[in-house]
VMD Tcl script that builds the backbone (N, CA, C; Angstrom):
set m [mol new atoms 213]
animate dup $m
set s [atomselect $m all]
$s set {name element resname resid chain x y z} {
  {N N UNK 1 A 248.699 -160.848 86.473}
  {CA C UNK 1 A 249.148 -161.764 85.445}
  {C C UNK 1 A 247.975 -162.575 84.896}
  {N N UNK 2 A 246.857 -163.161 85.856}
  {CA C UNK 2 A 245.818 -163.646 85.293}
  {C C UNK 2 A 245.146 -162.850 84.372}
  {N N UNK 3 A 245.135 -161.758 84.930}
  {CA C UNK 3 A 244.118 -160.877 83.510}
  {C C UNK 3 A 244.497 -161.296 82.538}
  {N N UNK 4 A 246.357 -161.015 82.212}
  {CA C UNK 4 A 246.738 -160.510 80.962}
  {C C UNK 4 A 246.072 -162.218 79.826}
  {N N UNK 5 A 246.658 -163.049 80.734}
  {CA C UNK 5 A 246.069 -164.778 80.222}
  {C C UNK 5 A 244.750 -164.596 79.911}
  {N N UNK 6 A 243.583 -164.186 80.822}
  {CA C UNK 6 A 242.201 -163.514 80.383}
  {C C UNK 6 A 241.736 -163.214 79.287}
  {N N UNK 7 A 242.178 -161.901 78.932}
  {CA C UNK 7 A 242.469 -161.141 77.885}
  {C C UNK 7 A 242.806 -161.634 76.730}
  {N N UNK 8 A 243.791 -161.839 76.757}
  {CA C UNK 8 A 244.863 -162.604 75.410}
  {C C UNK 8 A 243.602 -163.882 75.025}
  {N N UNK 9 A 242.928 -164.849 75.757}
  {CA C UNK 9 A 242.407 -166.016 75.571}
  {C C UNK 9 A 240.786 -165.170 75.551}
  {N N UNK 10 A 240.430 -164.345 76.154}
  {CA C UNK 10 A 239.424 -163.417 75.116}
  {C C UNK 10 A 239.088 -163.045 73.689}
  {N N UNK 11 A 240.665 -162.841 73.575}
  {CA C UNK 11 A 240.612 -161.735 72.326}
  {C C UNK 11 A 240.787 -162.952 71.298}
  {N N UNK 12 A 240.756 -164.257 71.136}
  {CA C UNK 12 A 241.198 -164.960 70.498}
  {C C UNK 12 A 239.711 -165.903 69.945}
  {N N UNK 13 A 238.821 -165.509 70.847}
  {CA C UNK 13 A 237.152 -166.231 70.927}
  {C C UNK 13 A 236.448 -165.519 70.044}
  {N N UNK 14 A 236.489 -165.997 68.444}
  {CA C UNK 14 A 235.836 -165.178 67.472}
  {C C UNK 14 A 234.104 -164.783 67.794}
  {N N UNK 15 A 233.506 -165.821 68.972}
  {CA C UNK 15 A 232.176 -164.880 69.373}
  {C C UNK 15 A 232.252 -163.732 70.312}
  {N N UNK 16 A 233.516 -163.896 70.863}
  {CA C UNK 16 A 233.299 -162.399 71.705}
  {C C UNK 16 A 234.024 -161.170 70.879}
  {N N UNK 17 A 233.792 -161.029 69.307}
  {CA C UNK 17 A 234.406 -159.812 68.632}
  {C C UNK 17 A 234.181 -158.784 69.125}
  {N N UNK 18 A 232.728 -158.631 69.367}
  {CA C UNK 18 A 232.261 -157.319 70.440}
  {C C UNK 18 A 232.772 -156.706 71.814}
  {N N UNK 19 A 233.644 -157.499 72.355}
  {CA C UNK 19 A 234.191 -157.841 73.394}
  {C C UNK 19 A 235.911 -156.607 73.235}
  {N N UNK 20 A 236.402 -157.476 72.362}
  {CA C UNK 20 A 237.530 -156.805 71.283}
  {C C UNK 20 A 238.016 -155.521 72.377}
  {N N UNK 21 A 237.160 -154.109 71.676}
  {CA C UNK 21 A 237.897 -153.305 72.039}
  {C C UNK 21 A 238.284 -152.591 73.720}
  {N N UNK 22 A 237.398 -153.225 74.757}
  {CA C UNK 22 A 237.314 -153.071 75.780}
  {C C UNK 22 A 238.804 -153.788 76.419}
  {N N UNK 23 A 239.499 -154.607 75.816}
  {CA C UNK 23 A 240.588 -155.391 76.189}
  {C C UNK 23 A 241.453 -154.419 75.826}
  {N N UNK 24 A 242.188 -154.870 76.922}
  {CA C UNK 24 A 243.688 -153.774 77.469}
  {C C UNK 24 A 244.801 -154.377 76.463}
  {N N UNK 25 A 244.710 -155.386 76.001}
  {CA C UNK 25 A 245.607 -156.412 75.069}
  {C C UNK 25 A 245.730 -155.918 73.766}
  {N N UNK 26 A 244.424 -155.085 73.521}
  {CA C UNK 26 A 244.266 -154.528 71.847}
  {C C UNK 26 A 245.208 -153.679 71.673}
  {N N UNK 27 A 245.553 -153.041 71.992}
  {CA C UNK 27 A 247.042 -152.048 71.237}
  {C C UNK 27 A 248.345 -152.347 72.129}
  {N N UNK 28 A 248.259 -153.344 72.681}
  {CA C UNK 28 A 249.716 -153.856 72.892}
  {C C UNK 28 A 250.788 -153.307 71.385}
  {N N UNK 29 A 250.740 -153.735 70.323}
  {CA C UNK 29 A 251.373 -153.851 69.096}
  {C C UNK 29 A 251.800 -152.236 68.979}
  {N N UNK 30 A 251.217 -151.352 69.417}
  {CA C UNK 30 A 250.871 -149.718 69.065}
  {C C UNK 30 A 252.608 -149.496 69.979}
  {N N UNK 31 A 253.077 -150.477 71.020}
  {CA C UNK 31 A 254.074 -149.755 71.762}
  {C C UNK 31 A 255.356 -149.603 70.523}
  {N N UNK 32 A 254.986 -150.832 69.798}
  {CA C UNK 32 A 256.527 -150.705 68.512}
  {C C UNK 32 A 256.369 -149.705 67.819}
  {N N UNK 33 A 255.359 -148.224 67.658}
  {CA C UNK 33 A 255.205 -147.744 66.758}
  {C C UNK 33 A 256.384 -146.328 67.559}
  {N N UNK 34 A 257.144 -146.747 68.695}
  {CA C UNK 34 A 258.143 -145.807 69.245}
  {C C UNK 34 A 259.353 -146.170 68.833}
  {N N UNK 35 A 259.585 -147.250 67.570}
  {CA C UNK 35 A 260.619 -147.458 67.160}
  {C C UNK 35 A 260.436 -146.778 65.629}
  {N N UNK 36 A 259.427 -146.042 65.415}
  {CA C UNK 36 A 259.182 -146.389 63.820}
  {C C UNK 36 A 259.821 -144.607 63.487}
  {N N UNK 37 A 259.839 -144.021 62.597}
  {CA C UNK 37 A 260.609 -142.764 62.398}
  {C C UNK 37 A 259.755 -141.626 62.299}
  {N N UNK 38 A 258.785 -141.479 61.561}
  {CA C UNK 38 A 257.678 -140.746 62.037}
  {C C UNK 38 A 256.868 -141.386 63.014}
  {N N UNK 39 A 256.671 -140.758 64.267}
  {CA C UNK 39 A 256.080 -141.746 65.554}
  {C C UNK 39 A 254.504 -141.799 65.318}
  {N N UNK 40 A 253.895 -142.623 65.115}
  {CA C UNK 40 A 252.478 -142.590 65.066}
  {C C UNK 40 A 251.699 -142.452 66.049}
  {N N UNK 41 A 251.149 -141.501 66.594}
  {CA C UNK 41 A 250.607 -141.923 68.338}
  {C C UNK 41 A 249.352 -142.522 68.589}
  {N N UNK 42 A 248.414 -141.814 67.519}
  {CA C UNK 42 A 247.365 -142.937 67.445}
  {C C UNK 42 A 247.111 -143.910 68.693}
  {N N UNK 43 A 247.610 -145.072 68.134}
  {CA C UNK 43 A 247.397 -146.523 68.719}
  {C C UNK 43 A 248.281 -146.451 70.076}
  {N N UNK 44 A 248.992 -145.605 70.486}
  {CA C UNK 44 A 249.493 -145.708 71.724}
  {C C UNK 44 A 249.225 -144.862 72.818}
  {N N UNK 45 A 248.320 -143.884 71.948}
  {CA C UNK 45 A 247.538 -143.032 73.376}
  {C C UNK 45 A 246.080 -143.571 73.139}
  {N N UNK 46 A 245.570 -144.151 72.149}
  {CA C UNK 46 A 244.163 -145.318 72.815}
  {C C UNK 46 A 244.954 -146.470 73.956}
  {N N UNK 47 A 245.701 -146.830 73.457}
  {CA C UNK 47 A 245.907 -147.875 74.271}
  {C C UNK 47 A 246.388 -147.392 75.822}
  {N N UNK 48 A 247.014 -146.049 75.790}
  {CA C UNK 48 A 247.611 -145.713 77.237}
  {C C UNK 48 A 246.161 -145.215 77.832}
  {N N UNK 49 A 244.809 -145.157 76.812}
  {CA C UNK 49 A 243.803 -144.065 77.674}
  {C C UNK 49 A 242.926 -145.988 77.889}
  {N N UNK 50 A 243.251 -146.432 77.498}
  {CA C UNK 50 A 242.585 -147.688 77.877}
  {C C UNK 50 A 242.936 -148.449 79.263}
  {N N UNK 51 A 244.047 -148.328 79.403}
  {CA C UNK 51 A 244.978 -148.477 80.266}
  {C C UNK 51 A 244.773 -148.086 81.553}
  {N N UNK 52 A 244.652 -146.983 81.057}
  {CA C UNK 52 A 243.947 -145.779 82.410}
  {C C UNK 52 A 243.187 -145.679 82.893}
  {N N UNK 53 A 241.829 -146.095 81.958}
  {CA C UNK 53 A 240.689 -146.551 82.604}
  {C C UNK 53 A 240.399 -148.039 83.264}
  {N N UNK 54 A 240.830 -148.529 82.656}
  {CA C UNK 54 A 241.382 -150.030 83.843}
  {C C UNK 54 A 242.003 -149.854 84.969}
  {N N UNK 55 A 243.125 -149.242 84.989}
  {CA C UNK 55 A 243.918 -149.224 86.172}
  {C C UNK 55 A 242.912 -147.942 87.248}
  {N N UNK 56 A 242.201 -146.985 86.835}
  {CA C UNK 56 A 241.314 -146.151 87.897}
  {C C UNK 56 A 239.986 -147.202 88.085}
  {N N UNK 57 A 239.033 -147.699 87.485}
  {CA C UNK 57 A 238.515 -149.162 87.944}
  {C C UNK 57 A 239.217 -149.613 88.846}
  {N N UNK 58 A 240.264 -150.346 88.476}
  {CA C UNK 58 A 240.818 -150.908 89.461}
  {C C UNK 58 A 241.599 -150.555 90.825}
  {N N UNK 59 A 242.040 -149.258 90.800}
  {CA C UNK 59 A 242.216 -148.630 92.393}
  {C C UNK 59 A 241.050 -148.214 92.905}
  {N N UNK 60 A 239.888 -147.883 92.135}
  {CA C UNK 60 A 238.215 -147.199 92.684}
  {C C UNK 60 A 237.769 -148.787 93.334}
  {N N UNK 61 A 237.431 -149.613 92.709}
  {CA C UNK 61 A 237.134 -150.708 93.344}
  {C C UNK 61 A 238.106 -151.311 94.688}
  {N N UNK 62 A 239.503 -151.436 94.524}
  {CA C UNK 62 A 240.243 -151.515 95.679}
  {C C UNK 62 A 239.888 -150.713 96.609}
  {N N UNK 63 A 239.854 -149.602 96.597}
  {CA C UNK 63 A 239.683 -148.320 97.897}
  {C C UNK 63 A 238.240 -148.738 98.554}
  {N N UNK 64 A 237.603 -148.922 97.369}
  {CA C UNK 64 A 235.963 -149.125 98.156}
  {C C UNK 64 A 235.645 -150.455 98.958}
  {N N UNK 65 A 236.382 -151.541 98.230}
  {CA C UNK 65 A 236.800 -152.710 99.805}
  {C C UNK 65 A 237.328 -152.558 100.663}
  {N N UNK 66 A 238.437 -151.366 100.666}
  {CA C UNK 66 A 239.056 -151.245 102.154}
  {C C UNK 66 A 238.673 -150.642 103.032}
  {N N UNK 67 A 238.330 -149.509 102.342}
  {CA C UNK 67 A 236.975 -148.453 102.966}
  {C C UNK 67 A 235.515 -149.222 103.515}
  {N N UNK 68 A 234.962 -149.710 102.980}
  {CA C UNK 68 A 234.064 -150.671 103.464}
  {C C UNK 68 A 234.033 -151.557 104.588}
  {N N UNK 69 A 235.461 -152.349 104.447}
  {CA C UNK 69 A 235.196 -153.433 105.339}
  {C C UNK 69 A 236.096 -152.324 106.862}
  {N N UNK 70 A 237.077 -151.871 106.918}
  {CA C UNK 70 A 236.720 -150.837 107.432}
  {C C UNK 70 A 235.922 -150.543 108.874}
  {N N UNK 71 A 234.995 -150.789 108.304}
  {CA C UNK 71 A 233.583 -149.445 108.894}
  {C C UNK 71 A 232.926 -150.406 109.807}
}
mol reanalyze $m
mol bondsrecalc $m
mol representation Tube
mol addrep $m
């Protein structure tokens, strides 16, 4: 939940524009495009491949503290 607060209060800091597309927050908006009639996928498979790479970061880094301390 902290990230998402992170993020959101990131994406809002007009000096970190560069920052922008690395945030998991940027195609939030892309999920309404599964209501729309021709489905656009675009913006919702960047955002699910963004997603993905956060969430494998984030189990690769978990495993390697548990594994570590561990030993």
């Amino acid at each position: 939940m902290s990230e998402l607060i992170t993020f959101g209060v990131l994406s809002t800091v007009p000096a970190l524009d560069w920052l922008r597309p690395v945030l998991i927050t940027t195609d939030w908006s892309a999920v309404l495009d599964v209501l729309r009639d021709p489905i656009s996928g675009n913006g919702m498979l960047t955002g699910l491949l963004r997603a993905g790479c956060h969430l494998v970061i984030g189990v690769s880094t978990t495993v390697a503290r548990v594994v570590t301390e561990d030993a």
